[in-house]
FIZANU-712647 format. One record per residue (C-alpha): x, y, z. Coordinates in Angstrom, 1 decimal, m for minus. Example, Ala and Ser with C-alpha at 12.3 -4.5 7.8 and 13.67 -1.06 7.14 Angstrom:
- 12.3 m4.5 7.8
- 13.7 m1.1 7.1
***
This chain:
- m8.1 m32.7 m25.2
- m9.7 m30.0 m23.3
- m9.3 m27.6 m20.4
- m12.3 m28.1 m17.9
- m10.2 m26.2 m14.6
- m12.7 m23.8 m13.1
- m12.0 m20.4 m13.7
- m12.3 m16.6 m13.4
- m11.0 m13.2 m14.5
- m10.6 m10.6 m12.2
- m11.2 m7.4 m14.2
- m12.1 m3.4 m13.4
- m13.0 m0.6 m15.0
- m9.5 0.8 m14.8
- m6.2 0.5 m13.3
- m5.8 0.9 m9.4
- m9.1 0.1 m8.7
- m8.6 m2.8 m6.8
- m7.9 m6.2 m9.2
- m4.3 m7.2 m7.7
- m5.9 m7.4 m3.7
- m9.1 m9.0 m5.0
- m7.2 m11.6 m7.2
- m4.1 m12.4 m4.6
- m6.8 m12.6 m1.9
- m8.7 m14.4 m3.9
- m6.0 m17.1 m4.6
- m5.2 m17.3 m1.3
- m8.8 m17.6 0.4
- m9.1 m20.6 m1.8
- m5.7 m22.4 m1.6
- m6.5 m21.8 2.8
- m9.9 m24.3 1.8
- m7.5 m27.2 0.5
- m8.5 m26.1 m3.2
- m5.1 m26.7 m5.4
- m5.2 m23.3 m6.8
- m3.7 m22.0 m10.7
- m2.9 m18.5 m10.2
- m2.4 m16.4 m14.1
- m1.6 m12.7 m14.8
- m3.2 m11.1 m18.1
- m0.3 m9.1 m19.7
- 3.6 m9.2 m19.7
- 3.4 m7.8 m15.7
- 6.2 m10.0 m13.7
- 5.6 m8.8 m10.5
- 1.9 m9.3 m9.6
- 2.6 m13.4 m10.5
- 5.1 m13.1 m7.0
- 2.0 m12.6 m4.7
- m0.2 m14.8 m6.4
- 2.6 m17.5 m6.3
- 2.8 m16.2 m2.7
- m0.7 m16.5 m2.2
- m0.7 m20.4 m4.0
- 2.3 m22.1 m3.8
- 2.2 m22.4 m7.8
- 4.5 m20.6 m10.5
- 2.3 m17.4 m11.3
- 1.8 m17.6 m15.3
- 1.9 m14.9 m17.8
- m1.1 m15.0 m20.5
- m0.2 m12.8 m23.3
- m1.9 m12.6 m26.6
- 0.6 m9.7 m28.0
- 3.9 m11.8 m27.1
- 2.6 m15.2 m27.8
- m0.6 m14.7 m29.8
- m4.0 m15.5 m29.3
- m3.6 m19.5 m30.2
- m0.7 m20.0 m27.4
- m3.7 m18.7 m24.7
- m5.8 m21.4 m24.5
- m2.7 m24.3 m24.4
- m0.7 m22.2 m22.2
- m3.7 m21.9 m19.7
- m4.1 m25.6 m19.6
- m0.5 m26.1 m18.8
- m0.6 m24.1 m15.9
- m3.4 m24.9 m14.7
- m2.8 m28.8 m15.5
- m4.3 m30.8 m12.1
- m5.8 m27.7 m10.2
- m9.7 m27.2 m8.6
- m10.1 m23.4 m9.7
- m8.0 m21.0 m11.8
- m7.8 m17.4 m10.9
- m6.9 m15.1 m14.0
- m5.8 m11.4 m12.8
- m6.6 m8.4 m15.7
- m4.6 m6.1 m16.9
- m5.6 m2.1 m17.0
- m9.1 m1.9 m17.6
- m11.3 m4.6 m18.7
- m11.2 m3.4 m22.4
- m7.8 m1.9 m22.5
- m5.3 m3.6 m24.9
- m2.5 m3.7 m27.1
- m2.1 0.3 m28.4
- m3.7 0.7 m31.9
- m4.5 m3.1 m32.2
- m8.2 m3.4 m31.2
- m9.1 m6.2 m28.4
- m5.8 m8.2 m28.8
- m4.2 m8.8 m25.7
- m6.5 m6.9 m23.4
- m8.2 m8.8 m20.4
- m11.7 m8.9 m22.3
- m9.9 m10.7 m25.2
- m8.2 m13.1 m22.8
- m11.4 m13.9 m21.2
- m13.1 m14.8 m24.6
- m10.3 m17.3 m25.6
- m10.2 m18.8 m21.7
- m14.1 m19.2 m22.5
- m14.3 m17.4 m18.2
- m17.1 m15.4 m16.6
- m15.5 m12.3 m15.5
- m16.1 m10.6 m12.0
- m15.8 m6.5 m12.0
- m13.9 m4.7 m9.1
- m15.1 m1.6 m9.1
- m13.5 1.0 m6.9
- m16.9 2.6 m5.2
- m15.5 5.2 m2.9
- m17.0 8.1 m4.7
- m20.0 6.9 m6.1
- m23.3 5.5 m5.1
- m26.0 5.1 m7.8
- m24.1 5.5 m10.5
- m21.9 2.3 m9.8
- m25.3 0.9 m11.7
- m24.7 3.1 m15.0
- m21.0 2.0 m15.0
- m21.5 m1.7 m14.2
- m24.6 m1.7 m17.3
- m22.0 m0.1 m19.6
- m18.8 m3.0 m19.0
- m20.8 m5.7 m18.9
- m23.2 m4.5 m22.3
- m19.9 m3.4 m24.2
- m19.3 m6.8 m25.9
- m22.0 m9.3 m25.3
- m19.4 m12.3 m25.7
- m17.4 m10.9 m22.2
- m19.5 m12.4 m20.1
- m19.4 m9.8 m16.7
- m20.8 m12.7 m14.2
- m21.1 m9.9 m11.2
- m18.7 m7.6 m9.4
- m16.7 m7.4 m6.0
- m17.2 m3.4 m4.6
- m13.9 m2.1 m3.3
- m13.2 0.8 m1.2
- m16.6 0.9 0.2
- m17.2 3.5 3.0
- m19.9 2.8 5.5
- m22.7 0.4 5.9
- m24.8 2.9 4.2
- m22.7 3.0 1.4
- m22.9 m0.3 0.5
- m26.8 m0.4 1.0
- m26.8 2.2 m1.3
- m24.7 0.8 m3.8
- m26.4 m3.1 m3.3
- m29.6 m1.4 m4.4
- m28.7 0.0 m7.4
- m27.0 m3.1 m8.8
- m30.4 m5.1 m8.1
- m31.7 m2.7 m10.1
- m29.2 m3.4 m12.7
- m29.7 m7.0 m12.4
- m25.9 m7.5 m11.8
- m24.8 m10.1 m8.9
- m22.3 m8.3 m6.1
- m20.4 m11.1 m4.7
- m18.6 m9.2 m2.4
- m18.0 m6.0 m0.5
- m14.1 m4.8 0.8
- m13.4 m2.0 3.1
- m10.2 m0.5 2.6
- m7.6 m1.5 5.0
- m4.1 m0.3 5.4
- m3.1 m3.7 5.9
- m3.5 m5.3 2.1
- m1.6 m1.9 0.9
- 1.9 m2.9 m0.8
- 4.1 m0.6 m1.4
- 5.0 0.5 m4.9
- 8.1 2.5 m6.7
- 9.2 3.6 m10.7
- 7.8 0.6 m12.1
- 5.1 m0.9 m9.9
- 4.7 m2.8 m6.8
- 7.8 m4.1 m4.8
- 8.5 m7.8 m5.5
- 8.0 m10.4 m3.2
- 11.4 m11.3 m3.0
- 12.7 m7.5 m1.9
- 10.0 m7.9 1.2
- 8.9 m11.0 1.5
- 8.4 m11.4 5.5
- 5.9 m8.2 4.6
- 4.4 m9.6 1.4
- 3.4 m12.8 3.6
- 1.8 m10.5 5.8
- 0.1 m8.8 3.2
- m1.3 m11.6 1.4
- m2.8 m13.0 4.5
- m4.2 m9.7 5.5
- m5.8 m9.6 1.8
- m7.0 m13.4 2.0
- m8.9 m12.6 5.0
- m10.2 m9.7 3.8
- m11.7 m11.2 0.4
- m13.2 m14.3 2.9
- m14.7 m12.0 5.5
- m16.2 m10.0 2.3
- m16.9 m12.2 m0.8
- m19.1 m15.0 m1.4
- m16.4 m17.8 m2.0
- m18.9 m20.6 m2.9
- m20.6 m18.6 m5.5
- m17.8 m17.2 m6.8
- m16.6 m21.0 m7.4
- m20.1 m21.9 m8.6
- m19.7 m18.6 m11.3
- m15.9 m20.6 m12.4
- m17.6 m23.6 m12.4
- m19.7 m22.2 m15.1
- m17.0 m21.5 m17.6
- m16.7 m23.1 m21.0
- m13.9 m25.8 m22.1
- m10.9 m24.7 m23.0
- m10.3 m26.9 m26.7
- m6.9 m28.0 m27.6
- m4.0 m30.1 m26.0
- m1.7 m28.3 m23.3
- 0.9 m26.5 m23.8
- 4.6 m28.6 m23.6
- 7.5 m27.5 m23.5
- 8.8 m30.8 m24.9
- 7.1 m30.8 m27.7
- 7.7 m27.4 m28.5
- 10.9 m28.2 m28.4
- 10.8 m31.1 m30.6
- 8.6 m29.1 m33.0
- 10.6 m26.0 m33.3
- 14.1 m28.5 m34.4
- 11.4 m30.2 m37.2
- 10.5 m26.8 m38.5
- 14.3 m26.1 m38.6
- 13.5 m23.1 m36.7
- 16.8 m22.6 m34.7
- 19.0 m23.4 m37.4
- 18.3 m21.3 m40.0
- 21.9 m19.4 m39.9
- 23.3 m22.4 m39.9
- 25.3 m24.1 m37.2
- 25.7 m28.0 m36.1
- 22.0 m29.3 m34.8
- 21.6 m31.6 m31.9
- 19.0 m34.4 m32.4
- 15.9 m34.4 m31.4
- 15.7 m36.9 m28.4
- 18.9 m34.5 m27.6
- 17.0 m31.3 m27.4
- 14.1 m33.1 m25.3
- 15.5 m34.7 m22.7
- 17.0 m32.7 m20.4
- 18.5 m34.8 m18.4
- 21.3 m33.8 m15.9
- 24.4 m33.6 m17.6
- 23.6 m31.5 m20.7
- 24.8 m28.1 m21.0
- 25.3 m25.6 m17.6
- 22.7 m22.7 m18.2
- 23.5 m20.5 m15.2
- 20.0 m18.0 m14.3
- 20.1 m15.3 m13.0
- 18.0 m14.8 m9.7
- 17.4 m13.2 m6.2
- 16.4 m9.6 m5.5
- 18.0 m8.1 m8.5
- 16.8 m10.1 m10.8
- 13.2 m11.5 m10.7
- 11.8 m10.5 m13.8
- 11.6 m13.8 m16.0
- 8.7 m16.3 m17.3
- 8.5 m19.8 m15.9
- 8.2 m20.9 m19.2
- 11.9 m20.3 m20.4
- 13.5 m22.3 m17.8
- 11.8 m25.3 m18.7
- 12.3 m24.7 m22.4
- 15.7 m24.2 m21.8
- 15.5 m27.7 m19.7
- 13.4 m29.4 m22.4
- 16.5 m28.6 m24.7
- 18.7 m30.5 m22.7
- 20.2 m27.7 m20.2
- 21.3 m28.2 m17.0
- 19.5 m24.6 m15.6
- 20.8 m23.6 m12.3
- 19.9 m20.6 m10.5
- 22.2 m18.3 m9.2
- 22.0 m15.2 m6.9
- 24.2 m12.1 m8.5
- 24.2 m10.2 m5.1
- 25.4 m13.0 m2.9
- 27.5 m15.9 m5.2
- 30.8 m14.9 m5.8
- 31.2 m17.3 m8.9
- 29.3 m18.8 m11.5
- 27.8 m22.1 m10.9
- 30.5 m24.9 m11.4
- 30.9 m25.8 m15.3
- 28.4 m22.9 m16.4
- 28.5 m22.8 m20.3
- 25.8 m20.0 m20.8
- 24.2 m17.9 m19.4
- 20.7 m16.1 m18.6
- 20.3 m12.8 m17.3
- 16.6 m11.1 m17.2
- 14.6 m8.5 m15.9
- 14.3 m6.3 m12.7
- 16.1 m4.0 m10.7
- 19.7 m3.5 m10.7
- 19.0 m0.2 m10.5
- 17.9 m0.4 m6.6
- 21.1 m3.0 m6.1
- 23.5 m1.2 m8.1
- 26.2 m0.7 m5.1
- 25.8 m4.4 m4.0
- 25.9 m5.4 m7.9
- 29.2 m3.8 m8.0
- 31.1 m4.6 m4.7
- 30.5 m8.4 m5.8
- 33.4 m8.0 m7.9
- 34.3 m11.6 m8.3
- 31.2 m12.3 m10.1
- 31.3 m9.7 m12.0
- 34.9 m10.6 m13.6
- 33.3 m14.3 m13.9
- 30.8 m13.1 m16.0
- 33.2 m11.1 m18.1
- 35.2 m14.1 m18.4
- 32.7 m16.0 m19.4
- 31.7 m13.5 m22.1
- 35.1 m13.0 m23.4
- 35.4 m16.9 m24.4
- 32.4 m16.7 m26.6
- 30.1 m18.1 m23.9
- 26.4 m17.6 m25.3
- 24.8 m15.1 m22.6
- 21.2 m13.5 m22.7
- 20.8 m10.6 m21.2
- 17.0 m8.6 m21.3
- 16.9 m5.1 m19.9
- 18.0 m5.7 m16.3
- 20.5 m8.2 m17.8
- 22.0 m5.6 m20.8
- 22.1 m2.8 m17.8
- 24.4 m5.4 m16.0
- 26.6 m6.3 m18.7
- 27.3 m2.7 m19.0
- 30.6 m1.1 m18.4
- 28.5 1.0 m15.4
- 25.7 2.0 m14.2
- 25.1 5.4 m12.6
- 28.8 5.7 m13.0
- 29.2 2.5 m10.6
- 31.5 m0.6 m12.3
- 29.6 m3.6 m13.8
- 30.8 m6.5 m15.7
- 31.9 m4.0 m18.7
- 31.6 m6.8 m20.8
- 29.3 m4.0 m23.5
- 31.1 m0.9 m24.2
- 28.2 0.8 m22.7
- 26.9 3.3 m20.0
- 24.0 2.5 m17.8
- 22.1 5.2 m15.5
- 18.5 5.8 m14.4
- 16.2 8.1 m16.3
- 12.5 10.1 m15.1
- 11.5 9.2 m18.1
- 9.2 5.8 m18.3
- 10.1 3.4 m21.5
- 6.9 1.5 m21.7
- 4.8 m0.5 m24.8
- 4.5 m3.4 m27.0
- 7.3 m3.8 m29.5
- 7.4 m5.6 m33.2
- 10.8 m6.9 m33.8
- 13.2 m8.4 m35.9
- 16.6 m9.9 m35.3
- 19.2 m7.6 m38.0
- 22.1 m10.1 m37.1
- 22.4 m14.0 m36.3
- 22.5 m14.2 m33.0
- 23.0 m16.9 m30.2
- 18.9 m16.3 m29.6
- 18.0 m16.2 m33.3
- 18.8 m16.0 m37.0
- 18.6 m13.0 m38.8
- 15.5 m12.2 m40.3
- 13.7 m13.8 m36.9
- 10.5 m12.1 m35.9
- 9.2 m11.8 m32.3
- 7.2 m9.8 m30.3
- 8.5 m8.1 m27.1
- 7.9 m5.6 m24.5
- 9.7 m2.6 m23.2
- 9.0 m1.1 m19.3
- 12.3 0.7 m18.1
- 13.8 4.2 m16.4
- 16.8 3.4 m17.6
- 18.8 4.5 m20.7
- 21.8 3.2 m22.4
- 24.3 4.6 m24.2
- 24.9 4.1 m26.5
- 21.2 2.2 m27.2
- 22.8 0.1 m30.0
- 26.0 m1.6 m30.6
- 27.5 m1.8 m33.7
- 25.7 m5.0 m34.4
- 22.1 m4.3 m33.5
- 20.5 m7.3 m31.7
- 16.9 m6.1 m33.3
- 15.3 m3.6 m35.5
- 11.7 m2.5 m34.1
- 9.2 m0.8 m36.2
- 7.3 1.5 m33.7
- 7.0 3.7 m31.7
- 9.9 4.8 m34.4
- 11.6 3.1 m36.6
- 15.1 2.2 m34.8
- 17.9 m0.5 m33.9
- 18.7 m1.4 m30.6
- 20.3 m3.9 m28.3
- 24.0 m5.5 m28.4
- 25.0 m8.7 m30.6
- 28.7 m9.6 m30.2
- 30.5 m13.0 m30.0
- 28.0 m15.0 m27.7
- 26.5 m12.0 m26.3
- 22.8 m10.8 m27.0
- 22.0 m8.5 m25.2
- 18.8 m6.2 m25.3
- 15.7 m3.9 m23.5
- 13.4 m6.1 m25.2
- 11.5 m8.9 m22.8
- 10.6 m11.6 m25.2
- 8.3 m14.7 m24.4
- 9.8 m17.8 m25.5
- 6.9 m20.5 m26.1
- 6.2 m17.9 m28.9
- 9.3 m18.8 m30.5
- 10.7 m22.5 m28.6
- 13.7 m22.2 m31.8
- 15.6 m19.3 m29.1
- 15.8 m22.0 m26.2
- 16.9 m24.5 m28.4
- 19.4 m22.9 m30.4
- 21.2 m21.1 m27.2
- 21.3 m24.5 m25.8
- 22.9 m25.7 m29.4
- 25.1 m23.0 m29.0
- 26.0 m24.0 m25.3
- 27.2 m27.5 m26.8
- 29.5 m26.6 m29.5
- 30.8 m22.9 m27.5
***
């Protein structure tokens, strides 16, 4: 089987110079033509995939080749992208900028490769003319297998301006397929980790992804930028699903391997309604997660309901584990604590030997408090904000058995935090990571795992399936 969805990278030189309003604007110029439109973010970002699912109406995807290596790409692609016109695929950083100390792997040019997709450029013009030409040469003659189909000039002053930079691009023999002024309108606002998320402003981020879809149609070249995704190559290999990785993670054994009673196989794939409660965390405070782990979690036979820690007072009715990931509890700390009632719920549900997953957000909420302000204190642990920025790939390895994974378990994961807790690991360590130093961290007791590190499941299915094992028998 083979991917044949249209598609293109948005790339740029470097970061800021314009990829997220080209890409969003681009998703959303085409979804206003009738186009059924597969929106993807290069990188472990969570926030850009809110306006492109904004900008859609599709999940945004994550494609990581550090967190779920370079195979899962291609199958993950197709599974998003399953019964769409056109794909748009947002970079990351600049076009060549990747994994630290690891060569191509997991930067946008490496993405593009495995996706087989012409790439278009944004280059941010405003202070340059001619030389736009020398810089445009240099990306696109870098690696002659990233194919740089033409570029979108952002930030572009003056009629003049853009003459001046349209000639020497023709002189380059590079396509410009469109031309943006900068507009106050497509601005979103950002803080200590990025943009806003769409769901802290999301009367505002409509606004702003309409302003930036009429701003990419008024200056781009939509039919030949669909002509250039028509042009990409197939995508080989079967789509990704989560079924069968399911299924295939219980034959390899893979969430068993401490031990522990297994469920069988048309168990862990059906999930039908009544299996096991997973209660997810959700709402403004928490909207860091990957689509991909609820519906492994389903595919395991869990009941996954969403829940909203600022505004439900309880747990979901007959919640038997729980799911707490990223964001920012940080900005919601006060209204995080005054829910009181949920926050003795969850310590409840902790103290029974509940399995609950907690990734960064989710360990700062388990936490006895943060920034001296009462959370669920199920972790004999203090929370509070930090000016310094936590940020990179991470090699792990799980030092205890876990309700996530046996010992000995390796995965992949990705820090980006001001936060710091204390202290940083309990007195069983969820994982041992090798760089930047050698060090322990995270929290593993009872049911609990809880941890900085964001991990991407379809790199490991075992972790859905054995917290949903765990769910059964808790």
């Amino acid at each position: 089987m083979t991917s044949s969805v249209p598609r293109l990278v948005v790339a740029a030189p470097s970061s800021g110079s314009g990829k997220t309003t080209v890409a969003t604007g681009l998703m959303a110029a085409f979804a206003a033509r009738g186009l059924a439109v597969s929106p993807h973010k290069v990188g472990p970002d969570y926030i850009d995939p809110g306006y492109h699912a904004l900008a859609t109406g599709r999940v945004g995807r994550n494609l990581d080749a550090y967190l779920c290596g370079p195979e899962l790409i291609g199958p993950l692609f197709a599974h998003g992208a399953r019964g769409c016109d056109i794909a748009v695929v947002e970079g990351v950083m600049g076009l060549y900028d990747g994994a630290a100390g690891e060569g191509e792997l997991a930067s946008t040019a490496h993405v593009a490769k495995l996706l087989g997709a012409p790439v278009v450029l944004v280059v941010d013009a405003s202070s340059q003319s001619r030389s736009v030409a020398a810089l445009v040469h240099g990306f696109a003659s870098w690696d002659p297998r990233v194919r740089v189909g033409g570029v979108i000039l952002n930030k572009v002053a003056s009629d003049r301006h853009e003459e001046l930079l349209r000639e020497a691009l023709e002189s380059a023999g590079v396509p410009v397929f469109g031309v943006l002024r900068r507009l106050p309108q497509v601005d979103t606002p950002s803080r200590h980790l990025g943009l806003v998320p769409v769901a802290e402003r999301r009367v505002a981020a409509v606004d702003a992804v309409a302003a930036m879809a009429a701003q990419v149609a008024d200056g781009c070249d939509l039919p030949a930028l669909l002509e250039l995704a028509r042009g990409a190559r197939e995508v080989p290999g079967a789509a990704w699903d989560a079924a069968e990785a399911v299924s295939g993670a219980a034959a390899a054994g893979a969430p068993l391997r401490a031990g522990g009673p297994p469920g069988t196989p048309d168990e862990a794939s059906s999930g039908k309604a009544g299996g096991p409660v997973v209660a997810v965390a959700a709402g403004a405070a928490f909207t860091f997660s990957y689509a991909e782990h609820t519906e492994l979690l389903a595919a395991a036979g869990a009941e996954v309901v969403p829940f909203d820690p600022l505004r439900d007072e309880r747990l979901p009715d007959g919640t038997a584990g729980l799911v707490v990931g990223g964001g920012f509890p940080e900005v919601y700390a006060a209204e995080l604590s005054a829910n009181e009632p949920l926050r003795e719920a969850v310590a409840a549900l902790a103290a029974r030997g509940a399995p609950v997953a907690a990734e960064c957000a989710g360990l700062l909420y388990l936490c006895r408090e943060l920034d001296g302000l009462p959370m669920c204190g199920v972790l004999d642990a203090g929370a509070r904000m930090s000016e310094r920025l936590t940020l990179g790939y991470r090699d792990a390895v799980a030092v205890h058995d876990s309700v996530l994974a046996a010992a000995g378990t390796r995965m992949r994961g990705h820090e980006f935090h001001r936060t710091v807790v204390e202290p940083g690991a309990g007195a069983t360590p969820a994982w041992g990571v090798r760089a930047p130093q050698p060090r322990v961290e995270g929290h593993v007791q009872r049911g609990v795992h809880a941890s900085y590190l964001h991990t991407h499941w379809a790199s490991e299915p075992g972790v859905a399936r054995r917290f949903v094992e765990r769910c059964r028998t808790s």
